[in-house]
N, C-alpha and C positions, 0 to 999 in steps of 0.2 A: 510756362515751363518749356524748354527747349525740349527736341526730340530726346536725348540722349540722357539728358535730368530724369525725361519719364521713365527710360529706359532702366537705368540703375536704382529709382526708387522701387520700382515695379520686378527688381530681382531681389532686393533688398527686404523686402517685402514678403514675397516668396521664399528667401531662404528662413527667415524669422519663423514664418509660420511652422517652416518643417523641423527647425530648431526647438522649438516650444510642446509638437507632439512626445508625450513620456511613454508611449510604445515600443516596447524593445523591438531589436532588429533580431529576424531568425535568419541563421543562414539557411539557403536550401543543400537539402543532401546533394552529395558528391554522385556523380553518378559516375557505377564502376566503368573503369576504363579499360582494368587487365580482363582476359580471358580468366574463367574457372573451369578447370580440369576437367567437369563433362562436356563444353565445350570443343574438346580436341577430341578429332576424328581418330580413329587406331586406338582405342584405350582398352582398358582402363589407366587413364591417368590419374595423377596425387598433386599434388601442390606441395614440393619441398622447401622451399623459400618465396617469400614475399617483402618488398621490400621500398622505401620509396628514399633517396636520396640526390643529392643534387651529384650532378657529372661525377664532378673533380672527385669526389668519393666513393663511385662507382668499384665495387672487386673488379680487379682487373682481368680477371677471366669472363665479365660477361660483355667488357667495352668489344663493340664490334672492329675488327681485324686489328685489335693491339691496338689503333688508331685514336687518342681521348682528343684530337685537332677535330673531328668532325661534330665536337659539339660543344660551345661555350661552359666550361667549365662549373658556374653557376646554374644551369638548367635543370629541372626538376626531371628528374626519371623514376618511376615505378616500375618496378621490375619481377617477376615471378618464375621459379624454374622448375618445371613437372619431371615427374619421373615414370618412368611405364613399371610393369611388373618383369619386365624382361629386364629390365635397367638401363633402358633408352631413355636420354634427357635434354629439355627442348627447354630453351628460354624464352623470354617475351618482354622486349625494352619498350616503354611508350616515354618519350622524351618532348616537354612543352615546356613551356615559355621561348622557344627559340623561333627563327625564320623557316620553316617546315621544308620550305623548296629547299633553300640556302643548304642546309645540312643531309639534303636527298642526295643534291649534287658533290658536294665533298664527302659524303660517303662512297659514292660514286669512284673519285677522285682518290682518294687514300687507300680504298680496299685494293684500286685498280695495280696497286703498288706493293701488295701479298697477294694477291690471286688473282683469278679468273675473275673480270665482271663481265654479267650480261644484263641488259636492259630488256623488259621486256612491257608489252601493255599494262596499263593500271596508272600510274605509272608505277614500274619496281625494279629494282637493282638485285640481282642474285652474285651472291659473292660464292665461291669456290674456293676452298684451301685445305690441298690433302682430302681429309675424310669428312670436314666440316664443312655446312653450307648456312649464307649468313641472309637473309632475306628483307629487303628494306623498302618501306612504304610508306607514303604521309597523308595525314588529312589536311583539315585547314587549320587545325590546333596542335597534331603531333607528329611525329615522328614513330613511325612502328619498325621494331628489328627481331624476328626472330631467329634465331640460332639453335642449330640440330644437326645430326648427321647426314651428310651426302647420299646415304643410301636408302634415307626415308623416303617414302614414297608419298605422307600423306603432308609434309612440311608448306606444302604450298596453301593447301588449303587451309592451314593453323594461321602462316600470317597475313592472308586474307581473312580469316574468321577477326583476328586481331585489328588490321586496319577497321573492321563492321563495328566491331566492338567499342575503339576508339572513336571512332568516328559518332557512334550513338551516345556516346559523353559526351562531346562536344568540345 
């Protein structure tokens, strides 16, 4: 037998065997990706909506800075928006299957086109507009954006709890 005979009988082989087992396949649980409402630091917060849809479908009030160019249209986003008892309201976008950097940086790039951006360590993007601040983060699976008001003081650390979060999904 030539090298390459052995080679394809010997996956041939192997796939057979694996075909042949009548063992269902289980998936393994999902492991959660959004933050839960004790979670976020200044609460008590609620969990008012929760929700997972792709881009293009996204309510347009939670696409970061009006912008729906900085994320493939198709992409899978889970999304959740908390409410305090005061009536402050903070979102939380994790957006995958895309290029994580690719869409750090055109966020970057389109917000920089309605507000203020600053870059800051981590890496993270802070968007500013008016009274709204939009904060954007990635693992090596998602993209994190949360959205809250400018005058929050604990916002930073929500979408940092959120990249941990994210990031421990994988």
């Amino acid at each position: 037998m030539t090298r390459w005979t052995l080679i394809v009988a010997v996956a041939v082989t192997g796939l057979s065997a694996c075909a042949a087992e009548g063992e269902p396949v289980i998936a393994k649980p999902t492991a959660q990706v959004l933050l839960d409402a004790s979670q976020l630091p200044g609460g008590p917060w609620t969990a008012e909506r929760t929700g997972e849809v792709r881009w293009a479908d996204l309510d347009r009030a939670l696409v970061p800075c009006g912008k729906r160019v900085i994320v493939p249209g198709e992409a899978r986003v889970r999304f959740r928006v908390f409410a305090s008892a005061d009536g402050v309201s903070v979102s939380e976008l994790v957006v995958s299957g895309i290029e994580t950097v690719q869409a750090f940086k055109r966020f970057y790039a389109e917000c920089g086109s309605v507000g203020k951006v600053e870059g800051r360590p981590g890496p993270t993007n802070v968007v500013r507009r008016g009274d709204t601040t939009e904060i954007a983060n990635f693992t090596d699976d998602h993209l994190v954006v949360v959205n809250g008001p400018s005058a929050m003081d604990d916002l930073g650390a929500i979408a940092d709890a959120a990249r941990d979060q994210a990031a421990k999904a994988g």
